[in-house]
N, C-alpha and C positions, 0 to 999 in steps of 0.2 A: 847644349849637348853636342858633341863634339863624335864624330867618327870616324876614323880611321880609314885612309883608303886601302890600306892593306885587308883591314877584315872583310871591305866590301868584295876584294877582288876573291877574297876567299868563297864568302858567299857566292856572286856572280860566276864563280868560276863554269867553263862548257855552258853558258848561258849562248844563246844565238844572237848577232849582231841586234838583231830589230832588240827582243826584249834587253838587250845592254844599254841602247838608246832610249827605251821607256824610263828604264830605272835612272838614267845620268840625269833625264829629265827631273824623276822623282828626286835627285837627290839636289837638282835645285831648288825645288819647290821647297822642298824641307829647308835649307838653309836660309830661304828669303820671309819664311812663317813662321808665326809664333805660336807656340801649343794653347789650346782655348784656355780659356776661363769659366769654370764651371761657378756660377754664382751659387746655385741652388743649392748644390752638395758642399760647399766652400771648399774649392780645390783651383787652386789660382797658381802664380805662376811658382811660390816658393814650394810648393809640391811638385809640379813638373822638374824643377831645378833639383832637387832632391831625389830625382826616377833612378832609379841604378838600374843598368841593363848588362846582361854577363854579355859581352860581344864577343867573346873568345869562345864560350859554350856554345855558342848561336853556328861556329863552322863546323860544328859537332852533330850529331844525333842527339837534340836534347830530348826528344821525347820520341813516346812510341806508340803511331797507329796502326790498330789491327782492322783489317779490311777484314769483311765475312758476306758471302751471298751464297746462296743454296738454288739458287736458280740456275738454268740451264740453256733461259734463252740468248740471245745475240748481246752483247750489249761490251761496252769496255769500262774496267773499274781497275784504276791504279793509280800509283802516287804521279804527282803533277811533273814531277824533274821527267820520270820515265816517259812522260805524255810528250814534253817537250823533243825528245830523242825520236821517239817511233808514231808518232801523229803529227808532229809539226804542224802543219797547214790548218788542221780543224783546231790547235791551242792559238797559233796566230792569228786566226780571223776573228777570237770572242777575242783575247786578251785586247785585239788593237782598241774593239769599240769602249772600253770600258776610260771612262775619264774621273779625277780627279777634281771634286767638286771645291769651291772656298770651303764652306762650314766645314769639311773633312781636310784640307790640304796638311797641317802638321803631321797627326797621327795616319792619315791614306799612304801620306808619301812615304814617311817613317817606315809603314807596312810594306810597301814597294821595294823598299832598300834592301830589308832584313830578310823576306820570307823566302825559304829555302825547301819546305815541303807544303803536303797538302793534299789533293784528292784531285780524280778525274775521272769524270762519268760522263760517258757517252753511250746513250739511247738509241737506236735505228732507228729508222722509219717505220712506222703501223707496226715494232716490235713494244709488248704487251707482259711488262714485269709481274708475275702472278707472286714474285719473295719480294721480300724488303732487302736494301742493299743497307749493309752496317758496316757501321765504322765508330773506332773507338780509341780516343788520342788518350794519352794516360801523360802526364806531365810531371816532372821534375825541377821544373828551370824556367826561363822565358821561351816562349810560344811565339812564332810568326809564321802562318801558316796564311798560305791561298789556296782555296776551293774552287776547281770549274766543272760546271754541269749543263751537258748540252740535253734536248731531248728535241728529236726530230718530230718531224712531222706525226699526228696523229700516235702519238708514242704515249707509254701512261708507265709509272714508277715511283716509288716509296723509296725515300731515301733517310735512313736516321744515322745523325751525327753527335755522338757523346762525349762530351770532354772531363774529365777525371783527373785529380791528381794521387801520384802514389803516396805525397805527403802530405796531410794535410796542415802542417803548421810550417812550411815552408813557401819564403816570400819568392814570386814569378810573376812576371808580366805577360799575360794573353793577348796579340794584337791579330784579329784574323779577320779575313774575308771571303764569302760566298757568294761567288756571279751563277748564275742560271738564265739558260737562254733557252724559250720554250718555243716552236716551230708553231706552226697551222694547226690545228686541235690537241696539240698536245696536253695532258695532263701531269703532275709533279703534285708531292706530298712531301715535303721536307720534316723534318722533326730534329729541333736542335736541344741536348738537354746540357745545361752547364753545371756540372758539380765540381767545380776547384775545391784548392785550400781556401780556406779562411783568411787569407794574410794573398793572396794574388788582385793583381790589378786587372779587369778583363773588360777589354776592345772587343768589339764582333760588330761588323758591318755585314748586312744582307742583301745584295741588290737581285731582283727578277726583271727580265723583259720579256714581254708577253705578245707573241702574235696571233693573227687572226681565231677568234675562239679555242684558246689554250686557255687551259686554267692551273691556279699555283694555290698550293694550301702551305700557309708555313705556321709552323707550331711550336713554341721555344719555352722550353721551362727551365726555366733559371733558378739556381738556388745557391751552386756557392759563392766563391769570390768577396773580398773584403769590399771593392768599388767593382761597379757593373756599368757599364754603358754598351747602350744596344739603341742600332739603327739598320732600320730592316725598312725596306724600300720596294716597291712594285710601278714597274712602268708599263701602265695599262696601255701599251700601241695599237693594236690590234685590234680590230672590229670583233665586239663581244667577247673583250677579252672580261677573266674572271679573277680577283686575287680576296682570297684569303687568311686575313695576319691575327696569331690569337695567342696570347703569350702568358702564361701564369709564373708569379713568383713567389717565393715564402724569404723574408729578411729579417734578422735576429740582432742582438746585442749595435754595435755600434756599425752593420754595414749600410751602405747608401747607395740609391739603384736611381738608374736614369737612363729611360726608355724613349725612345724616337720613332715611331712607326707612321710611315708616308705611302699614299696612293694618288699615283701621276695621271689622271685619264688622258690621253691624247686619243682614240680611238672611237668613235660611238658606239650603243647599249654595253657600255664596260659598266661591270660592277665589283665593285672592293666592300669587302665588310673588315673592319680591326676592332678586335674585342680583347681586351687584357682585364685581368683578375690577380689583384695581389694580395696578400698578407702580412702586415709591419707587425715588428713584434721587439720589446724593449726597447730601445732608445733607436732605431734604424730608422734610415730614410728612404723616401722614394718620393719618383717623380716619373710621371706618363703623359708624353706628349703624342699624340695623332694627328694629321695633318693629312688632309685632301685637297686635291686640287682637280677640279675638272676644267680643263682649257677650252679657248670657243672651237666649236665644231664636235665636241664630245659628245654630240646630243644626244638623249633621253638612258643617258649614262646615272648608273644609283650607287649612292654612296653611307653607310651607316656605322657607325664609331659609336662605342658604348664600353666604359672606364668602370672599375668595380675595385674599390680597395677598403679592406678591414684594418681597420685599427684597434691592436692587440697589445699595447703597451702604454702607459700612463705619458711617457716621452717621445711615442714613434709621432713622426712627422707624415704626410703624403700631399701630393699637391696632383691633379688631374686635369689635364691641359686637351680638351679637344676642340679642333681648329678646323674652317672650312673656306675654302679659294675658289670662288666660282664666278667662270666667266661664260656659261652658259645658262639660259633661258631656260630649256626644256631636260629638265633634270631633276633626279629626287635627291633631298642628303638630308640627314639626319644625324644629330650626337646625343650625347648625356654619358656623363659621368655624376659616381659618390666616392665619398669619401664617408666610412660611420665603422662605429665597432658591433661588435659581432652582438645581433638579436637577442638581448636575454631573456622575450618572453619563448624564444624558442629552445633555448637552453634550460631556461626552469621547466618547461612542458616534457624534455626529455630526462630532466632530472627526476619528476616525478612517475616516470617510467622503469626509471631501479637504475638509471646510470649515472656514475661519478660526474661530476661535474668536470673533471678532465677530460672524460671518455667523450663525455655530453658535444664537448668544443671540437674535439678533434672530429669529427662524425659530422657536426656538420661544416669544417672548412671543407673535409674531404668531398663533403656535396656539392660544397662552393664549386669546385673547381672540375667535377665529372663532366660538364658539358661542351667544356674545351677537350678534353682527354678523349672521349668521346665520338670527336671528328677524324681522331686520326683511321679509325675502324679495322685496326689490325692488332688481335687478343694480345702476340706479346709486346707489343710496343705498348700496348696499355697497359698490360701487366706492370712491363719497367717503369711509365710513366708513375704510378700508382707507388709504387714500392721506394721511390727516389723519394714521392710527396710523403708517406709514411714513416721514411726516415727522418727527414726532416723536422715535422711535426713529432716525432718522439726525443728530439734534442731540445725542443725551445721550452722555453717558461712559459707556464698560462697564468 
């Protein structure tokens, strides 16, 4: 794949010296790397060769996020270009720490090059978000979008990010990125829901860094997009820092989902929980990998992973990958994962209660999945979570 320096410079254009130098970086790294090889999903290199990306859309407004908060206290929420203009100093100091790891170097860099909007939240210090901040990107085209979210010290905030297309049979590529950087007790509730088209490729990398007793909740319900891959990351630094990743999906007819969720402990009494819960349905794939890692000096740092996937089609696939890296002595960790389909002594129990056997199904995934929905604890963000899952499940085959 081949880019143009003329469209970068379009992109890059009113870019500041430093982030010019990130991305030329970036756009070496791209040229010296080769896009992965996804075994599991069979998507290997005559796929990647095959990627169309509209580059010429890309110096365009290809899509459209609406910002909404009803809140009144202190806080900064606007698009990342404008952040760059009139914050400077507090985008330069996250964007420098943020590095480009091997396993990400194709598609990170790729993101470096292209992305041209995005979000910027900034939190005060001991300021005390009582609304949710929304945002809701509506797409058209290919997506390249970078997200920064600072929250100072002792600061607390709900943040949900929705991505939607206007079309749903129309093919786009989503490559995005979410940094969040949590100060001395700070708390953070992200909520990401992805409903593409059906026919889009969607990227989403998630990274948190957590200091001293801040805590991060992230909550991603993914539903559309024909290929999904999601890598959501928490870097436990901080003494008694806290992260929790909890992801629900429903995937139908021929899509394939490939989830990555990591907790870094560097910090001691840090604790992470990743809990995902998904539903395969006809011929669709998925795969969910967790992965911890408590380093020496983490001590008495708890770790627990727990994978849940229904199998709802005669050909849906699922494979449940939880992993554990431990190089300390005085620590708790815990996994398990299933794979199985849906209970029919509990499905005949409710059939024998007067409900369809369709009704019966859908009633209890929707159970399946309340206790994720749940954590976010703010009615309409549940509402919405609730109403995305219901649609959903009103489109698939039982």
């Amino acid at each position: 794949m081949k880019i143009e320096q003329e469209i970068l410079e379009k992109i890059w254009k009113g870019n500041p010296e430093w982030l010019r130098e990130k991305r030329e970086n970036a756009l070496k790294i791209f040229q010296e790397s080769n896009f992965p090889v996804w075994k599991r999903l069979k998507l290997d290199l005559n796929f990647w060769n095959g990627l169309k990306i509209d580059f010429v859309n890309l110096t365009k407004p290809g899509f459209f996020i609406k910002r909404k908060s009803s809140s009144t206290e202190s806080f900064i929420f606007t698009d990342i270009s404008d952040a760059l203009k009139n914050y400077p100093d507090l985008v330069k100091e996250s964007i420098e720490k943020i590095e480009i790891h091997d396993q990400e170097k194709k598609l990170m860099s790729l993101l470096w090059l292209l992305w041209r909007s995005g979000n910027f939240l900034f939190v005060p210090e001991s300021s005390k978000l009582k609304e949710p901040i929304f945002s809701c990107t509506r797409a058209d085209s290919d997506i390249f979008s970078f997200n920064l979210i600072i929250g100072k010290k002792n600061s607390e905030f709900v943040y949900l990010d929705e991505s939607r297309a206007r079309n749903s049979n129309k093919t786009g590529f989503r490559n995005s990125l979410t940094v969040v950087f949590l100060d001395e007790g700070a708390k953070a509730k992200l909520i990401h829901i992805q409903n593409l088209g059906e026919k889009y490729l969607n990227v989403f990398y998630g990274k948190s860094f957590l200091g001293n007793n801040s805590s991060i909740l992230w909550n991603l319900e993914e539903i559309g997009s024909e290929i999904s891959s999601i890598n959501v990351q928490s870097n436990l630094n901080g003494t008694n820092s806290k992260a929790n990743l909890t992801s629900m999906f429903i995937s139908k007819q021929n899509q394939k989902i490939d989830h990555l969720y990591e907790a870094i402990h560097s910090g001691p009494g840090t604790e992470s929980s990743i809990r995902v819960k998904g539903s395969i349905f006809d011929e669709s794939m998925a795969i969910y990998r967790a992965n911890a890692h408590i380093k020496k000096g983490a001590r008495k740092s708890k770790v627990s992973q727990k994978g849940d996937i229904l199998l709802l089609g005669e050909k849906a696939k699922a494979d449940a990958i939880p992993s554990l890296w431990i190089e300390e002595d005085d620590c708790q960790a815990s996994h398990g994962a299933s794979v199985a389909p849906l209970n029919f002594q509990k499905v005949f129990y409710m059939i024998t209660r007067g409900l369809e056997k369709r009704e019966a199904k859908k009633l209890l995934i929707r159970g399946f999945y309340d206790s994720l929905i749940r954590n976010v604890e703010d009615d309409r963000i549940i509402s919405r979570m609730e109403r995305v899952i219901e649609k959903r499940l009103t489109d698939v085959q039982f």
